[in-house]
Phi, psi and omega in degrees: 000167182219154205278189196229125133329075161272155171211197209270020183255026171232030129273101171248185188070353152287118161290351157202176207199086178250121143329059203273076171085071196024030173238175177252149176230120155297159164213159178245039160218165157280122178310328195258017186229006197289004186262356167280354183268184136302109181309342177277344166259316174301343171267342157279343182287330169322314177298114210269056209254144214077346192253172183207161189241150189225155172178165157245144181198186174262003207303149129292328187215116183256155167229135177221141182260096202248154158329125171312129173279172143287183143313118186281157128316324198272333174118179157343144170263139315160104156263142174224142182258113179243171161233140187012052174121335216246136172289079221244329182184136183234141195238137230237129181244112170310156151291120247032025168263159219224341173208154185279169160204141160224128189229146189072047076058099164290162181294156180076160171344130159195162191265129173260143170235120186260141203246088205275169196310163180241031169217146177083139172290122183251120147268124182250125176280263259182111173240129195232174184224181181263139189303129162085005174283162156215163209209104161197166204296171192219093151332112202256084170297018185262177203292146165303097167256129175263135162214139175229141190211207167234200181283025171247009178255313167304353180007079163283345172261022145336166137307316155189193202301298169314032163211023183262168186327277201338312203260356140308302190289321165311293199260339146325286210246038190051098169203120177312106179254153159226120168261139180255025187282121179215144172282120197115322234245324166326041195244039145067019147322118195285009173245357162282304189341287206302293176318325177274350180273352178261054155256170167259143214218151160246323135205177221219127180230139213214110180245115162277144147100297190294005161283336198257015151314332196266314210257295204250126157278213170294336193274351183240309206301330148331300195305310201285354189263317168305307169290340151301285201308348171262326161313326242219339172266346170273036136221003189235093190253339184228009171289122179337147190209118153269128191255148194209105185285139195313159176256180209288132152253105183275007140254036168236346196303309150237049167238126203311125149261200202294326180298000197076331182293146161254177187285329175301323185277318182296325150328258198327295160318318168287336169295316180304311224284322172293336159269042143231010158251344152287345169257024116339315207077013167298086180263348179254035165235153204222098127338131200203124165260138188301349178300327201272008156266313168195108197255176067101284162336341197240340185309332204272313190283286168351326216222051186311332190240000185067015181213323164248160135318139189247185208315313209275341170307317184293281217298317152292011175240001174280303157325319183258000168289282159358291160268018169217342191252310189289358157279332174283302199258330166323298217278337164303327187285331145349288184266357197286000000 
């Protein structure tokens, strides 16, 4: 087989690319920029949940070699290889092993995307084709979605990477993703503002409030939702913006947490908060609650720990993500 020249333009859904001995380590921060972050966001932005390396090519059979893991807590990491949305195949990397395969290939041209784990660190060493294949980059001109969140966005218990909500949600309706999810980490930090207004975006979605039980009360967490959305309009000004209020927990629902809020009062703060940027004149940001992604009905099979979704959750909260927020804000991108 023969290597593939990689550099950071066959990464997407990455926000950098640093260059660790000639291999690439994605991140969803700027690398040269991690000490302005939180350590609790830098060590999750390490994790490459959402990104892919894209290309096209004729190969039948790709390999790709990446730094070895230990043992997860989460289990083996996952790769999954889709063409134009489809899922074909996921190849499961053991702890201390070091490359992936995908083999059977369809013939001819096709654009690929391998989709790396969204638990555990991925250094990609080395990506080969079978001798006499081509390989080359493909501009992924469909529209740019950004979404930021928490570790219910970062869906580290996905079934695999092509499958946590977001990258359901990606590849249903062709959209260029970019996840911002980091666990824990989601307290609306005036340097997310600022990252996501230099990326370029078509839309844009902010699922808030199940991080800021512990951080922000009533007198910030509106205000401070407010003022993302305003950061994020001095270069994005008229792009579609979803504010998306927590999906059900049922012991935060009406229980104070340190912050004094309950999830009900945040729901309610983030709808003013959405509305007072709409009498503003901010006609393209939208309220959305999150129950109606994954409410009440789903907790029993779904929802194992009362808080995150487990694989088949995500993928049902990807769907009803699909048919209550992307039903809604597509058609805006649409007429812009």
């Amino acid at each position: 087989m023969k290597s593939v020249a990689l550099n950071e333009k066959f990464f997407e859904g990455a926000v950098s690319v640093e260059i660790v001995d000639g291999a690439c380590k994605p991140w969803r921060l700027p690398h040269d920029r991690l000490r302005l972050f939180d350590n609790g966001h830098v060590g999750n932005a390490a994790v490459a949940s959402g990104v892919r390396l894209r290309f096209a090519t004729d190969a039948a059979e790709i390999l790709l070699r990446v730094a070895p893991q230990p043992q997860l807590d989460a289990g083996p990491q996952k790769f999954d290889l889709t063409i134009e949305g489809e899922l074909l195949a996921t190849a499961i990397l053991s702890a201390g092993q070091d490359e992936v395969r995908f083999s059977a290939l369809p013939a001819g041209t096709k654009t690929v995307e391998l989709w790396l784990p969204q638990h555990g660190l991925t250094v990609v060493r080395e990506l080969l084709v079978e001798d006499g294949a081509s390989v080359r980059l493909v501009p992924d001109e469909r529209p740019k979605w950004i979404t930021y969140g928490s570790s219910i966005t970062h869906c580290s218990k996905a079934h695999s990477p092509a499958r946590t909500w977001p990258a359901t949600v990606a590849r249903k309706h062709k959209l260029n993703l970019t996840s911002l999810g980091f666990g824990g980490q989601c307290h609306l930090d005036p340097m997310m503002g600022v990252l996501i207004r230099d990326l370029p975006a078509d839309i844009l979605s902010l699922k808030l409030g199940i991080n800021t039980g512990g951080s922000l009360g009533a007198r910030t967490f509106p205000f401070l939702a407010i003022g993302l959305v305003r950061i994020l309009r001095e270069k994005h000004p008229t792009t579609p913006v979803a504010l998306i209020s927590p999906i059900i927990s049922p012991p935060r629902e009406d229980t104070p947490q340190k912050s004094g809020q309950t999830l009900n009062d945040m729901r309610k703060q983030l709808a003013d908060a959405c509305q007072r940027l709409r009498d503003c004149g901010d006609a393209n940001v939208h309220y959305f609650d999150g129950r109606e992604l994954f409410g009440a009905d789903l907790v029993e099979n779904y929802l194992p720990d009362l808080l995150h979704p487990n694989g088949d959750g995500y993928e049902k909260l990807g769907a009803n993500f699909s048919r209550v927020v992307m039903e809604k804000m597509l058609p805006e991108i649409r007429r812009r």
